[in-house]
mmCIF file of the N, C-alpha and C atoms, coordinates in Angstrom:
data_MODEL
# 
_entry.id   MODEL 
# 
loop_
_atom_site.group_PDB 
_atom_site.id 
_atom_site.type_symbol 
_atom_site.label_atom_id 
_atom_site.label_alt_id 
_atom_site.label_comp_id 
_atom_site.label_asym_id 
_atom_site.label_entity_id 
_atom_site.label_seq_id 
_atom_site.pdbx_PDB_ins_code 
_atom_site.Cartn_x 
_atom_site.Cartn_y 
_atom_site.Cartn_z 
_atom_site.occupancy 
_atom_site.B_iso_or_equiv 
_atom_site.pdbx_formal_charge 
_atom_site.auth_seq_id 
_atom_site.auth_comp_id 
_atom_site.auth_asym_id 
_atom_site.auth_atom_id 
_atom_site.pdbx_PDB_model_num 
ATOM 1   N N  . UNK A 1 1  ? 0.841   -1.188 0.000  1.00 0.00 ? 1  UNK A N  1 
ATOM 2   C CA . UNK A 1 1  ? 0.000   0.000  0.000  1.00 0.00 ? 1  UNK A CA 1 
ATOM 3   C C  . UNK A 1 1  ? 0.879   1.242  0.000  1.00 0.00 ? 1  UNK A C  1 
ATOM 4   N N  . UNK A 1 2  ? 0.412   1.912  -0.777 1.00 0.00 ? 2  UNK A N  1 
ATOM 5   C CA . UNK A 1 2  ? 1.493   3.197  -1.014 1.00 0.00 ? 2  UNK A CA 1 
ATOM 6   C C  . UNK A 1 2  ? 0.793   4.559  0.270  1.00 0.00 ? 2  UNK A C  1 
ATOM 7   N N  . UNK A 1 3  ? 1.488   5.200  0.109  1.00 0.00 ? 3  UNK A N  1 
ATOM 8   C CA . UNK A 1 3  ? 1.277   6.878  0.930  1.00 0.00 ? 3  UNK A CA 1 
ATOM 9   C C  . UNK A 1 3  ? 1.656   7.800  0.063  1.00 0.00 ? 3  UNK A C  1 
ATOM 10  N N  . UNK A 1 4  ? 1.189   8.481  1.194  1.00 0.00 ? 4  UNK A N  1 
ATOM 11  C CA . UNK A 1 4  ? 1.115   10.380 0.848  1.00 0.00 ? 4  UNK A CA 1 
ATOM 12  C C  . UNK A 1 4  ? 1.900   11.450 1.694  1.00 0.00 ? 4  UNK A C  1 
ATOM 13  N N  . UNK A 1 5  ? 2.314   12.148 1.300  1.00 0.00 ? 5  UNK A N  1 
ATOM 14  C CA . UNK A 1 5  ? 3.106   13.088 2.226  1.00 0.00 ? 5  UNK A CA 1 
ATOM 15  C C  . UNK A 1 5  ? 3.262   14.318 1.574  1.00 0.00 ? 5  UNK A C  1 
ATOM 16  N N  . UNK A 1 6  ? 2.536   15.051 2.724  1.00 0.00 ? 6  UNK A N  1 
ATOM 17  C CA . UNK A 1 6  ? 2.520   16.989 2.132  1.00 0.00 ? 6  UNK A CA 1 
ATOM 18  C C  . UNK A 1 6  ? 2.512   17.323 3.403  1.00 0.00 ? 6  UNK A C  1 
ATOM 19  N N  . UNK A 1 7  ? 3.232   18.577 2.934  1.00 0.00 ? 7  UNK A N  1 
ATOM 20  C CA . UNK A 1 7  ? 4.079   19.381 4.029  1.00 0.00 ? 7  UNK A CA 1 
ATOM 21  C C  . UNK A 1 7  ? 2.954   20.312 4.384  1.00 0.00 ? 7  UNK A C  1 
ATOM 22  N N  . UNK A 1 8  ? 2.846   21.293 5.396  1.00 0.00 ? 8  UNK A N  1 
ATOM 23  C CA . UNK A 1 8  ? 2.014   22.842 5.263  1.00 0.00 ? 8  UNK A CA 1 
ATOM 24  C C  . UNK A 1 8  ? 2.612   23.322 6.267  1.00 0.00 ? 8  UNK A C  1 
ATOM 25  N N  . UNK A 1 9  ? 2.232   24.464 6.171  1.00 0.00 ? 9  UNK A N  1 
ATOM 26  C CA . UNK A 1 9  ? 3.089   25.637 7.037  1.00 0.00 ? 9  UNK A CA 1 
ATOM 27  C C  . UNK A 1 9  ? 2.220   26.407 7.687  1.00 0.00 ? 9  UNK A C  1 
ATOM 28  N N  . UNK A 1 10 ? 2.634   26.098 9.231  1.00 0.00 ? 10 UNK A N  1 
ATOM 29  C CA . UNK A 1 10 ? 1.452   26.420 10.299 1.00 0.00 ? 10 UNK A CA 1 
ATOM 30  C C  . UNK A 1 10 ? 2.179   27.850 10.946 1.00 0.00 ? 10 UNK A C  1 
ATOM 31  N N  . UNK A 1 11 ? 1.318   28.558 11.058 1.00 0.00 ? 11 UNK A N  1 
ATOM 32  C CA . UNK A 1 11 ? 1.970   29.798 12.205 1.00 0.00 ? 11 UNK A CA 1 
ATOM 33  C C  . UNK A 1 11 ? 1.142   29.760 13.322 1.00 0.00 ? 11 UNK A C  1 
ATOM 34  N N  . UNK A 1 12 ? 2.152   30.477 14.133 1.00 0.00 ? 12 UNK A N  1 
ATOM 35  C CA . UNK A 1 12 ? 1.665   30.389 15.816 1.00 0.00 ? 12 UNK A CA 1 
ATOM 36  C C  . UNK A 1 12 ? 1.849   29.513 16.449 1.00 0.00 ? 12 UNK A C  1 
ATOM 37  N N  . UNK A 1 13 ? 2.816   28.713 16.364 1.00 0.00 ? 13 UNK A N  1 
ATOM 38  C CA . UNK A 1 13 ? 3.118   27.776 17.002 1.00 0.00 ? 13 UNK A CA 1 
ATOM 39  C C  . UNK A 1 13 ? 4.582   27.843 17.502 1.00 0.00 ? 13 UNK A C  1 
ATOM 40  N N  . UNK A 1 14 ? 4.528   27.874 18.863 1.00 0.00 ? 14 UNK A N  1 
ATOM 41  C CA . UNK A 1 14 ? 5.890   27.926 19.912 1.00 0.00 ? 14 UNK A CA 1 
ATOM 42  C C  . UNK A 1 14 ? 5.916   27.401 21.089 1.00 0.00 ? 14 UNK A C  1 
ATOM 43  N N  . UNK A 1 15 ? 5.539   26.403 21.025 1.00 0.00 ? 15 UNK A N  1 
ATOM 44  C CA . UNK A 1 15 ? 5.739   25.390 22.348 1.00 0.00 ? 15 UNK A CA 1 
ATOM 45  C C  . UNK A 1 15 ? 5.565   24.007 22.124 1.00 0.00 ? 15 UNK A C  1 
ATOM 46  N N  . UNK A 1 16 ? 5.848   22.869 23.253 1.00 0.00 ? 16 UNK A N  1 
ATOM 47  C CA . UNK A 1 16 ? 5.239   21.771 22.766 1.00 0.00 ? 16 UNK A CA 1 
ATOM 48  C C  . UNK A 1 16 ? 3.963   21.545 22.645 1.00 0.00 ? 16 UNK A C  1 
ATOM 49  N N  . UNK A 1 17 ? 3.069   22.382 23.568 1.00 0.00 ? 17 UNK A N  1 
ATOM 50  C CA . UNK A 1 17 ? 1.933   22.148 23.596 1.00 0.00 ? 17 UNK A CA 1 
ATOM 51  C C  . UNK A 1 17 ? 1.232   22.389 22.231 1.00 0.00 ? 17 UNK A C  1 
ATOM 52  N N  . UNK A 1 18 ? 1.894   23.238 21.265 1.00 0.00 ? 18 UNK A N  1 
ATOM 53  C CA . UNK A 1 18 ? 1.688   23.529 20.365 1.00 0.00 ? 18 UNK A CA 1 
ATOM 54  C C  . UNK A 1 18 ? 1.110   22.657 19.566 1.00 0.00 ? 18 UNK A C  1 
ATOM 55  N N  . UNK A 1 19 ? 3.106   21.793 19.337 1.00 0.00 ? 19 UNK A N  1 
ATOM 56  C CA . UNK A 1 19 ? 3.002   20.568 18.297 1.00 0.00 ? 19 UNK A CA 1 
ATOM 57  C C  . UNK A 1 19 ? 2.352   19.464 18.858 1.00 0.00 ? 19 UNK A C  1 
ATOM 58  N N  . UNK A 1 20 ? 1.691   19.322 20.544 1.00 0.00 ? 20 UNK A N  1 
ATOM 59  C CA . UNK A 1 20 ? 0.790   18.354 20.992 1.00 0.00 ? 20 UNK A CA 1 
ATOM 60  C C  . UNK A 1 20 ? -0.610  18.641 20.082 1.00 0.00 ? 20 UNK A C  1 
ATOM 61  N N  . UNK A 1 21 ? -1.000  19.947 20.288 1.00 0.00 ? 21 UNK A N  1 
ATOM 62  C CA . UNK A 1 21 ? -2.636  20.076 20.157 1.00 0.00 ? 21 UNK A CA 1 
ATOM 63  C C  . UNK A 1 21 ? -2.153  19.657 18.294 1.00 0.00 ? 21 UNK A C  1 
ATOM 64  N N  . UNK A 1 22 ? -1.294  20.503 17.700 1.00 0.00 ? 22 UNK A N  1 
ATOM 65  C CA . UNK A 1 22 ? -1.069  20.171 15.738 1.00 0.00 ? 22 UNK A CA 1 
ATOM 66  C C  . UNK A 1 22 ? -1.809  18.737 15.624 1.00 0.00 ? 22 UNK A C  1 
ATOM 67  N N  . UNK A 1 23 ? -0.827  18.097 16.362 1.00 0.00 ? 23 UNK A N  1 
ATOM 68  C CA . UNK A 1 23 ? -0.501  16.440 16.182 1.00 0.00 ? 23 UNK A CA 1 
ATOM 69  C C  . UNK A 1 23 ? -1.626  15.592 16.279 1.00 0.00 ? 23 UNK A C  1 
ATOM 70  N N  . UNK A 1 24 ? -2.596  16.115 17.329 1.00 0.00 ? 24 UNK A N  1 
ATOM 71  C CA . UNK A 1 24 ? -3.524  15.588 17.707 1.00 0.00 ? 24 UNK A CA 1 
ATOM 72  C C  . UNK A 1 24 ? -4.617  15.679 16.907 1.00 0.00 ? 24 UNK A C  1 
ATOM 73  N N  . UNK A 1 25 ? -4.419  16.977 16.316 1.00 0.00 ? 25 UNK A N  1 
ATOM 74  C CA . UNK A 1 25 ? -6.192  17.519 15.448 1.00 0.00 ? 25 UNK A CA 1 
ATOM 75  C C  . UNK A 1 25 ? -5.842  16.653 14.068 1.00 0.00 ? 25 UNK A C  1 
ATOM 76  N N  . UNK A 1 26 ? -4.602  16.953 13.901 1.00 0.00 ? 26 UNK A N  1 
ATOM 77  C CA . UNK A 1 26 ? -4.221  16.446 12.628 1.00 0.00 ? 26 UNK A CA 1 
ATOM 78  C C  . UNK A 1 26 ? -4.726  14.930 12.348 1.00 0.00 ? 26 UNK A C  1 
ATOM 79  N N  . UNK A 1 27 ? -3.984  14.377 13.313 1.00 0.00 ? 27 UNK A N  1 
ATOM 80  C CA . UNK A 1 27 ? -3.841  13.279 13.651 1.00 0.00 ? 27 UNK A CA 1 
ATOM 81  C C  . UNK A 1 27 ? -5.575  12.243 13.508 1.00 0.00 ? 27 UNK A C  1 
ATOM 82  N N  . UNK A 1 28 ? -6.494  12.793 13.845 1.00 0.00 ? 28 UNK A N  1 
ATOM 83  C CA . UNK A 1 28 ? -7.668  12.615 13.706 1.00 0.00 ? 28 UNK A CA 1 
ATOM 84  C C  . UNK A 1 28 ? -8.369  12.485 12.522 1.00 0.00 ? 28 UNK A C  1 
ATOM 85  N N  . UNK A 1 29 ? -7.850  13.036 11.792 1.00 0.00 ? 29 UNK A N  1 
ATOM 86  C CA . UNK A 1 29 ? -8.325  13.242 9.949  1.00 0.00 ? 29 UNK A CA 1 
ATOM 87  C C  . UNK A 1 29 ? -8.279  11.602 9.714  1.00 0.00 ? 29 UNK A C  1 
ATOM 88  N N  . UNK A 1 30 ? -9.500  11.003 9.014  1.00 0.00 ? 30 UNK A N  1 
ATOM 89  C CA . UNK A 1 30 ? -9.256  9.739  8.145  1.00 0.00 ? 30 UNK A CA 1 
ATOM 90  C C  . UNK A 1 30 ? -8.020  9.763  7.305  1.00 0.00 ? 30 UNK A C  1 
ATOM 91  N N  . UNK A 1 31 ? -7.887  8.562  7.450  1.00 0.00 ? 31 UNK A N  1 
ATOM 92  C CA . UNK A 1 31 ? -6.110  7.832  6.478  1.00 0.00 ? 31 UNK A CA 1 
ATOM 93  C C  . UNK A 1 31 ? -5.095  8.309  7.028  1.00 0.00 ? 31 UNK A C  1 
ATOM 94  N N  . UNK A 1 32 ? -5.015  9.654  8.053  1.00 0.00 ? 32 UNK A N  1 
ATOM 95  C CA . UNK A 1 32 ? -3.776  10.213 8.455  1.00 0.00 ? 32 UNK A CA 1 
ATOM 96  C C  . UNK A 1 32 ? -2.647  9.080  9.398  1.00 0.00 ? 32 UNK A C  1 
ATOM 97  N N  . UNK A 1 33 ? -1.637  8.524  9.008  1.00 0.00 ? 33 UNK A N  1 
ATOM 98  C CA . UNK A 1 33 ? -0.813  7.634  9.441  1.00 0.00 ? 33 UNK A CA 1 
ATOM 99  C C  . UNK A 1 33 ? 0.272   8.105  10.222 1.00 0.00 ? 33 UNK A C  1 
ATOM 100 N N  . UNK A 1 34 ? 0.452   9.456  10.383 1.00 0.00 ? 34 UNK A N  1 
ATOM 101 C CA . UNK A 1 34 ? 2.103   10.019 10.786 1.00 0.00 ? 34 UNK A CA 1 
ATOM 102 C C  . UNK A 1 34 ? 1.834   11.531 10.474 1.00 0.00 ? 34 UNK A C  1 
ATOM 103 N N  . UNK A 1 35 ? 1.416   12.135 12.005 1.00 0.00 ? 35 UNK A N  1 
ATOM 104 C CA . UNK A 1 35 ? 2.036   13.858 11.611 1.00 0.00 ? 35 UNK A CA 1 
ATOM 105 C C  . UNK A 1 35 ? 3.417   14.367 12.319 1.00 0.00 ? 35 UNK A C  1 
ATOM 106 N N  . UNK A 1 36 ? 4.734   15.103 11.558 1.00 0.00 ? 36 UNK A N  1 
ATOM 107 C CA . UNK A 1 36 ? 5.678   15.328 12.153 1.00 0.00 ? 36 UNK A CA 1 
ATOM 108 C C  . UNK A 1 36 ? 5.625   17.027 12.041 1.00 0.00 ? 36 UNK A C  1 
ATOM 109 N N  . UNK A 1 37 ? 5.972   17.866 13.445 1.00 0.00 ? 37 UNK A N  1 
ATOM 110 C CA . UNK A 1 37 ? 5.832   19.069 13.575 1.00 0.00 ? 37 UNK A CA 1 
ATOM 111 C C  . UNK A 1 37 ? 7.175   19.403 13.648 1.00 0.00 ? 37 UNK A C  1 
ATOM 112 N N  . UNK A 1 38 ? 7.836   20.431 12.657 1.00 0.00 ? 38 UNK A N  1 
ATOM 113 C CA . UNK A 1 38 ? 9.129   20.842 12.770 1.00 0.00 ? 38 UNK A CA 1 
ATOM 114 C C  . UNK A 1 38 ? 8.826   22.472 13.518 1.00 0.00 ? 38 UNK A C  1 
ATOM 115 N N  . UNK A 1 39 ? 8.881   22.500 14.783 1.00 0.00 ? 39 UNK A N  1 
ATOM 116 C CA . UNK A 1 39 ? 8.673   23.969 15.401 1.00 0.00 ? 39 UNK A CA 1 
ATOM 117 C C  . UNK A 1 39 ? 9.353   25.145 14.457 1.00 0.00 ? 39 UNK A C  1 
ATOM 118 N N  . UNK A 1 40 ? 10.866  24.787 14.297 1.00 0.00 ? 40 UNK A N  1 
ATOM 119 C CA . UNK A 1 40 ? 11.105  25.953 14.274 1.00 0.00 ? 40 UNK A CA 1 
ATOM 120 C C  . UNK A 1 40 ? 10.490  26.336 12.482 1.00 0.00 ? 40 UNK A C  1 
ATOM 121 N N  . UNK A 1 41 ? 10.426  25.765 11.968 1.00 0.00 ? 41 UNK A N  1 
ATOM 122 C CA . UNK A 1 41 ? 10.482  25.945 10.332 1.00 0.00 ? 41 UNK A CA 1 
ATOM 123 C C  . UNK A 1 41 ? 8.824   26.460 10.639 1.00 0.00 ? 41 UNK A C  1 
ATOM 124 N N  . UNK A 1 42 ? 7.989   25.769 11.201 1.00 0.00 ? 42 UNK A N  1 
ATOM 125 C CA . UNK A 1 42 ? 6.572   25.931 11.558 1.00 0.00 ? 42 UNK A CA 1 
ATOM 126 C C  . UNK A 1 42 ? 5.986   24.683 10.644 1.00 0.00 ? 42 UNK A C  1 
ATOM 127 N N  . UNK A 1 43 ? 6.667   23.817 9.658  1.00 0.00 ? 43 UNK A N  1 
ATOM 128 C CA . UNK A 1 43 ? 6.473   23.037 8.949  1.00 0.00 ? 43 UNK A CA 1 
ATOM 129 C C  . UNK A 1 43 ? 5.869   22.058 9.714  1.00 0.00 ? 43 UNK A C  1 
ATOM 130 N N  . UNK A 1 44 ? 4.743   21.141 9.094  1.00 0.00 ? 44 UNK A N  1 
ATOM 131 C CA . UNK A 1 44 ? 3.906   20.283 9.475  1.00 0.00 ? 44 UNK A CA 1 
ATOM 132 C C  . UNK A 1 44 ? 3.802   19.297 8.701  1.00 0.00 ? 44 UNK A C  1 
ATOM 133 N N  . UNK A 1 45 ? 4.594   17.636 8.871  1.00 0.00 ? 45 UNK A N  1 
ATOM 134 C CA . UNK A 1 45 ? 4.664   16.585 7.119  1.00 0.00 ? 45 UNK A CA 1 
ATOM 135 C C  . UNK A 1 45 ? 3.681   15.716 7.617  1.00 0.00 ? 45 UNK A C  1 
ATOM 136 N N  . UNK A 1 46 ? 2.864   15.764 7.021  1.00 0.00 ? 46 UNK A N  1 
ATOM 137 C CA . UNK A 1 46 ? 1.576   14.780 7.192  1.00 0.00 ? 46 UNK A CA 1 
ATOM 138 C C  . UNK A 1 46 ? 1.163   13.473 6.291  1.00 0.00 ? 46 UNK A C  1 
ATOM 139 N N  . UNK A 1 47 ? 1.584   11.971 6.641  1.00 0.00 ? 47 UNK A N  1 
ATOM 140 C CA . UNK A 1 47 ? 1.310   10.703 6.065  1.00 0.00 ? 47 UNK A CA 1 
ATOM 141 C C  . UNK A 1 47 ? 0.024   10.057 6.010  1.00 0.00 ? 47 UNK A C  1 
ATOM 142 N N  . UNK A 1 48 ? -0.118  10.175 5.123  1.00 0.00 ? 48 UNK A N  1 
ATOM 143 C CA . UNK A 1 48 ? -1.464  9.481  4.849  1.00 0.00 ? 48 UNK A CA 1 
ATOM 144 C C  . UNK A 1 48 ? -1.384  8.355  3.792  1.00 0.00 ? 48 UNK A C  1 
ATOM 145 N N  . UNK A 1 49 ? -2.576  7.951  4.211  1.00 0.00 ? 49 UNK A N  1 
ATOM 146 C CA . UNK A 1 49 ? -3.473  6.518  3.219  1.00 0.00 ? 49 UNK A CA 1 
ATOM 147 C C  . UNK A 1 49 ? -3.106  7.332  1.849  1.00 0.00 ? 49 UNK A C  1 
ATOM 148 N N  . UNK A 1 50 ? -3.824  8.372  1.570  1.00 0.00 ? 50 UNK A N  1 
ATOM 149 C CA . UNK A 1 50 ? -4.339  9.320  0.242  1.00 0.00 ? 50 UNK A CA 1 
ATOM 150 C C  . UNK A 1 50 ? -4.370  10.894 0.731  1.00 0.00 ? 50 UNK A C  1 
ATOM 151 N N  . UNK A 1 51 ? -4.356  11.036 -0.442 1.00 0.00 ? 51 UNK A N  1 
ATOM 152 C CA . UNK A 1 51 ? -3.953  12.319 -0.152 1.00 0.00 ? 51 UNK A CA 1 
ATOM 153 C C  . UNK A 1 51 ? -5.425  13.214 0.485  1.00 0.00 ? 51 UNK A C  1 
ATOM 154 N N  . UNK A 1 52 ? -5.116  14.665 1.073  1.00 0.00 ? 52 UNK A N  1 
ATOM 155 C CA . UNK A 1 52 ? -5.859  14.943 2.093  1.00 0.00 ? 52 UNK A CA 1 
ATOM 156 C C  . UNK A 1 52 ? -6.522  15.783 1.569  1.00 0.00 ? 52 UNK A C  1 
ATOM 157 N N  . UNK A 1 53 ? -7.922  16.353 1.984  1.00 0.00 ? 53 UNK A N  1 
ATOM 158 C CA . UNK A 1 53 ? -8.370  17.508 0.980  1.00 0.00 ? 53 UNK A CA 1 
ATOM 159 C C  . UNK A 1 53 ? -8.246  18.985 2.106  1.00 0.00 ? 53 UNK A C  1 
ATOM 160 N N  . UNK A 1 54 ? -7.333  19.720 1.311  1.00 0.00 ? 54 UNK A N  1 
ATOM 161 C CA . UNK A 1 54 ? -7.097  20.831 1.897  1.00 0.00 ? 54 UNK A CA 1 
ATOM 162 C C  . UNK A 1 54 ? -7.537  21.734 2.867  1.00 0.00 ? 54 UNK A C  1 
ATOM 163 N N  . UNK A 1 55 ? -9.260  21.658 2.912  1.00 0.00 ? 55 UNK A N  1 
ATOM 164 C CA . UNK A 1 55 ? -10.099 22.644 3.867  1.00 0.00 ? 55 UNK A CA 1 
ATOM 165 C C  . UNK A 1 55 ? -10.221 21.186 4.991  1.00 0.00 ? 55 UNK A C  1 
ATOM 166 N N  . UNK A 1 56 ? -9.803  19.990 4.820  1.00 0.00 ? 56 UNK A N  1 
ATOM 167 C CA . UNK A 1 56 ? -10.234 19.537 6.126  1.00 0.00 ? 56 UNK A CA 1 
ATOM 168 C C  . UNK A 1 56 ? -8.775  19.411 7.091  1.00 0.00 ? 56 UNK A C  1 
ATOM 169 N N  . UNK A 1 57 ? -7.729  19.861 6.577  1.00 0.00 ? 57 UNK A N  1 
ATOM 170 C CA . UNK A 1 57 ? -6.322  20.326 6.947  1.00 0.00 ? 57 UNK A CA 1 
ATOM 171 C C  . UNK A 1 57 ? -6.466  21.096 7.779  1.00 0.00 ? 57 UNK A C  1 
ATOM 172 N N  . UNK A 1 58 ? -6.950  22.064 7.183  1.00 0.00 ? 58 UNK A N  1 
ATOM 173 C CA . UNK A 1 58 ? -6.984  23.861 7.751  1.00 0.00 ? 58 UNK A CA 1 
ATOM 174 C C  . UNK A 1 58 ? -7.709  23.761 8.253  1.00 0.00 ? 58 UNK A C  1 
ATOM 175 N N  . UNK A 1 59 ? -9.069  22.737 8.807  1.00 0.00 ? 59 UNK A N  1 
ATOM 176 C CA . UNK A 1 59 ? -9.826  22.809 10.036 1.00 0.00 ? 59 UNK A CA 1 
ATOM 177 C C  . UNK A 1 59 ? -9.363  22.048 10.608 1.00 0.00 ? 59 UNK A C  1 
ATOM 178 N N  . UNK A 1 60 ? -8.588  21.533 11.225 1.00 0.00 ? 60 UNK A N  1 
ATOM 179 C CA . UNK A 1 60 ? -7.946  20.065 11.795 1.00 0.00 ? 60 UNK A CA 1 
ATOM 180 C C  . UNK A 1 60 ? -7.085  21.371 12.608 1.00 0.00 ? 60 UNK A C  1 
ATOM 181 N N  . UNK A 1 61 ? -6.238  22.129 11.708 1.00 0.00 ? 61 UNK A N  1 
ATOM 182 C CA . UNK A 1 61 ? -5.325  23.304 12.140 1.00 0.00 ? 61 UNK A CA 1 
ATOM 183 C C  . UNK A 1 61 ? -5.924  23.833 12.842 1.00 0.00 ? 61 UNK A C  1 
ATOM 184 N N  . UNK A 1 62 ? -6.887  24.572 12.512 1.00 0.00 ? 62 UNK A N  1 
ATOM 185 C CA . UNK A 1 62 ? -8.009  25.700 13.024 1.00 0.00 ? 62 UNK A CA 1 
ATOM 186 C C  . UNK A 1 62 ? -8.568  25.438 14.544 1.00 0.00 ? 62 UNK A C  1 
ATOM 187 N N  . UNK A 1 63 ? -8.604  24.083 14.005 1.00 0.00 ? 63 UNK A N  1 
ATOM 188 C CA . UNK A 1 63 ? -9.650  23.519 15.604 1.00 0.00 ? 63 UNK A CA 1 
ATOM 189 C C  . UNK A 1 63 ? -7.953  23.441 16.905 1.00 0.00 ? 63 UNK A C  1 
ATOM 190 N N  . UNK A 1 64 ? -6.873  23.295 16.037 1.00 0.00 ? 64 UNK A N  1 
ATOM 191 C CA . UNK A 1 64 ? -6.085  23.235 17.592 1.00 0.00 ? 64 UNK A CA 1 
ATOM 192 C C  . UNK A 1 64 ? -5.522  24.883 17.539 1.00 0.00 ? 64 UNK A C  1 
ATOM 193 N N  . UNK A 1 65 ? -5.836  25.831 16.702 1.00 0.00 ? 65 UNK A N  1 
ATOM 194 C CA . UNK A 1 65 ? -5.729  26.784 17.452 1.00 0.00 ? 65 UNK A CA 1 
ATOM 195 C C  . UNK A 1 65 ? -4.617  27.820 16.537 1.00 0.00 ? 65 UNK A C  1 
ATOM 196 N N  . UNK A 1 66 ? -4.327  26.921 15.918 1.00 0.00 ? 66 UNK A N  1 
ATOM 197 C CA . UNK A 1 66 ? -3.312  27.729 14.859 1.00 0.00 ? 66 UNK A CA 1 
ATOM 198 C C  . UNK A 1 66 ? -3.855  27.960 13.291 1.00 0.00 ? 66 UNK A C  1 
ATOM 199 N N  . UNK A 1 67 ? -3.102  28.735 12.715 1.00 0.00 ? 67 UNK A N  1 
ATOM 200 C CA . UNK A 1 67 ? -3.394  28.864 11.285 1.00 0.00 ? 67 UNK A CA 1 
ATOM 201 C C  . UNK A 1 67 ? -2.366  27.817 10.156 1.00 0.00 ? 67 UNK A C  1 
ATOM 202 N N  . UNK A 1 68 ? -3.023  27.745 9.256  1.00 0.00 ? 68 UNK A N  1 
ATOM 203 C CA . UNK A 1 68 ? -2.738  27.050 8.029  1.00 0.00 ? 68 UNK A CA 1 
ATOM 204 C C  . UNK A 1 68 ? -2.083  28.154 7.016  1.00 0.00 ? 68 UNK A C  1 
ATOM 205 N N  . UNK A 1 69 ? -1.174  28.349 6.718  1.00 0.00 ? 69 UNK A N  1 
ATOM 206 C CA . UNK A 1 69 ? -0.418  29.095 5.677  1.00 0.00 ? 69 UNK A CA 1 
ATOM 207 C C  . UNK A 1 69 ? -0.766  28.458 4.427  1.00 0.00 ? 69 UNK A C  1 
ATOM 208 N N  . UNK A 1 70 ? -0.335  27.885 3.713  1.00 0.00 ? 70 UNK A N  1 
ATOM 209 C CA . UNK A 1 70 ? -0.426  27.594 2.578  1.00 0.00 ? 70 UNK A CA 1 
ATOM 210 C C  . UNK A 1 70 ? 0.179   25.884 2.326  1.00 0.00 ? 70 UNK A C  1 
ATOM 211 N N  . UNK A 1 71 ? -0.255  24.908 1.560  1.00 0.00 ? 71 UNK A N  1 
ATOM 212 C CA . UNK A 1 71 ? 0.513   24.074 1.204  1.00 0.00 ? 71 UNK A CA 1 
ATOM 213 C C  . UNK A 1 71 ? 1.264   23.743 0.316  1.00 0.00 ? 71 UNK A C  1 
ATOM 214 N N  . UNK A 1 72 ? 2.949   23.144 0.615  1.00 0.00 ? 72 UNK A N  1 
ATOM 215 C CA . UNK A 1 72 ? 3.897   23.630 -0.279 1.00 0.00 ? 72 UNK A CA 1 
ATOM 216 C C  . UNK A 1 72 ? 4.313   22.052 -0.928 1.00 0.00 ? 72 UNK A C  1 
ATOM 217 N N  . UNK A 1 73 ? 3.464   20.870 -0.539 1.00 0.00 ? 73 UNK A N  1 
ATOM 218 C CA . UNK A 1 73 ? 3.936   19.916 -1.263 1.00 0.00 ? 73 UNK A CA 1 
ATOM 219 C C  . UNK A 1 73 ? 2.645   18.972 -1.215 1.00 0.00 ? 73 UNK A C  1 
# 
């Protein structure tokens, strides 16, 4: 079974609690297999089954509290 992996770029995020709440909302999305939070970059690489549809990203983001910049892969 193959995967997916796209990056996005979260702002407002500076703590662990940060990349706890990211990890967690993220983490919840169907097919999502692996979210890794790089603090300082603000970068967010997210593994999935298939690939993810963008507005349920940015509410996954939204709901832990941060914003969704844009996605760069």
């Amino acid at each position: 079974m193959s995967t997916t992996t796209a990056t996005y770029a979260v702002t407002g995020m500076s703590c662990q609690h940060c990349i706890d709440a990211v990890t967690a909302e993220v983490g919840r999305l169907v097919g999502v297999e692996q979210v890794q939070v790089d603090l300082p970059t603000g970068e967010v690489t997210v593994t999935s089954a298939a690939p993810l549809a963008l507005h349920e990203v940015r509410a996954a983001v939204d709901e832990a509290g941060y914003d969704l910049a844009e996605a760069e892969s």
